[in-house]
N, C-alpha and C positions, 0 to 999 in steps of 0.2 A: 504494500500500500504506500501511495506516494505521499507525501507530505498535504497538498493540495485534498487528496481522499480524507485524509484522516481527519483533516479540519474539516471537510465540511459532514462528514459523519459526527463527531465529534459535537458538533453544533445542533444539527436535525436531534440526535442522542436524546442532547440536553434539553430541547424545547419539548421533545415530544413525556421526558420525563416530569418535566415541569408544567405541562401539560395534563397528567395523569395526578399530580401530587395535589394540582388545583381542584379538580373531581373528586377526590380524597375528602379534603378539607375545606370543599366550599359552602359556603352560609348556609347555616339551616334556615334562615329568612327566605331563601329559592324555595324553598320546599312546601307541602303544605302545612299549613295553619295548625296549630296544637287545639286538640277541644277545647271550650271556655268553659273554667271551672264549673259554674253554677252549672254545666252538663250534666258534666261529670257527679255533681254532687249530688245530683237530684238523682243521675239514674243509679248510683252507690244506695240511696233512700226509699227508692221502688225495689231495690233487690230484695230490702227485708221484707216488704210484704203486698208488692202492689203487680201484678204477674203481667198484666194488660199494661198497664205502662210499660213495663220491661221490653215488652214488644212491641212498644208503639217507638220507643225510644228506640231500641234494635234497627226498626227500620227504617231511622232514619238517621243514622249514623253507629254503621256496623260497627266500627270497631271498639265504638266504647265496653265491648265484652273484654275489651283489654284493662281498661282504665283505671288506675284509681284513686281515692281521693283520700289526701291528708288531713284527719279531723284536729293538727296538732303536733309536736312534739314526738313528729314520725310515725303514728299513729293512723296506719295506711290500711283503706280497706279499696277492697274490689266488690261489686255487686253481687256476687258469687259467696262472697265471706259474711256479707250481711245475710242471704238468704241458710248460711249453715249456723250461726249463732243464737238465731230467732227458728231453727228448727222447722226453715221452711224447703221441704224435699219437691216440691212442685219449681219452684223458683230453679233452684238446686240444679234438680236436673235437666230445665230448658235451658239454660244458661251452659252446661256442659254440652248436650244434643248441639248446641250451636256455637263449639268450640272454645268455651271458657276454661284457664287455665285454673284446674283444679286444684287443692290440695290436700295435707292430712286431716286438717280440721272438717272441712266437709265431706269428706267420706267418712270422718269417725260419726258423724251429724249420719251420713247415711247408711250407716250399719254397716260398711263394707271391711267388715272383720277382718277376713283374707287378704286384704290389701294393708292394713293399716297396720294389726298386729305382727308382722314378719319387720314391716319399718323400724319399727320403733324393738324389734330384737336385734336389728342389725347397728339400729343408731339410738343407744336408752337416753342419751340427753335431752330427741325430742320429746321428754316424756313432758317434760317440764320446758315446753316452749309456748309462746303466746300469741295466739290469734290477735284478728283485729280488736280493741278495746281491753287488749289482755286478757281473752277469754282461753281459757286451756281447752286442751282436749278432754277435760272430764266434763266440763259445760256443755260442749259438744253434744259427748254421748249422752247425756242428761237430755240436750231438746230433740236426740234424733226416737227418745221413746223404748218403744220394743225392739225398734228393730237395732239400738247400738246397745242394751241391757247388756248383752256380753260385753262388749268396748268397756260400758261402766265397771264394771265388777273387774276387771283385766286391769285398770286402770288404778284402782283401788288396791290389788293385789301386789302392784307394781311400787306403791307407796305414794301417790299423785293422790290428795286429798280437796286444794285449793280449786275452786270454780274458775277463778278471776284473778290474775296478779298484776299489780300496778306499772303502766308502762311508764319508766322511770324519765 
């Protein structure tokens, strides 16, 4: 490669990597618009007990099955997490059927034994970990009923007494 190649290689190189670093790191202001909280908030407030809204809100700005809303001092809930702490399995499950990111707390909420009890033998810290408002997983299985009774008593066995512990 001649002298003359190498510069102008050298230079195309550089543009076109600088070029790629600006796609990398360019403005989230190009992109779209973030929900406006009071969305967010309200549809975080239909998850615990308003299902029709859920899905009125759903349809008309899907991704809020993502969202979620700080009540505070980190204090993060998703609309999924309200419907597992108020014990609402209706909510619960159209929220998942339509892709909501689930977790331990509401399957414990939804009886789902098999899933939850294996977790928490592989990992026993989460026994003692806090839902949205600091709600543990004995709360949980307390509003999921009959069907998390085992959860509760599993729960108890395990040394987890507290409902509720304060998010610091």
């Amino acid at each position: 490669m001649n002298r003359k190649n190498f510069i102008r290689t050298s230079v195309l190189g550089s543009a076109a990597i600088s070029l790629g670093t600006a796609s990398i790191f360019s403005n989230p202001a190009d992109g779209p618009e973030p929900l406006k909280m009071e969305i967010v908030k309200e549809f975080v407030g239909a998850g615990h007990n308003n299902l029709e809204r859920v899905k009125q809100m759903l349809a008309e700005y899907p991704n809020l099955i993502y969202s979620r809303y700080d009540w505070g001092n980190g204090d993060f809930e998703e609309a999924i997490e309200g419907a597992g702490h108020v014990g609402d399995d209706e909510i619960a499950n159209y929220l998942i059927e339509n892709g909501a990111r689930v977790n331990l707390f509401v399957l414990t909420m939804l009886g789902k034994t098999d899933l939850v009890k294996p977790i928490i033998e592989q990992y026993p810290g989460l026994l003692y970990a806090k839902g949205a408002h600091g709600f543990t997983l004995l709360h949980h299985a307390e509003r999921g009923d009959d069907k998390s009774k085992e959860l509760y008593d599993y729960f108890l066995s395990k040394g987890l007494t507290e409902k509720q512990i304060k998010i610091k």
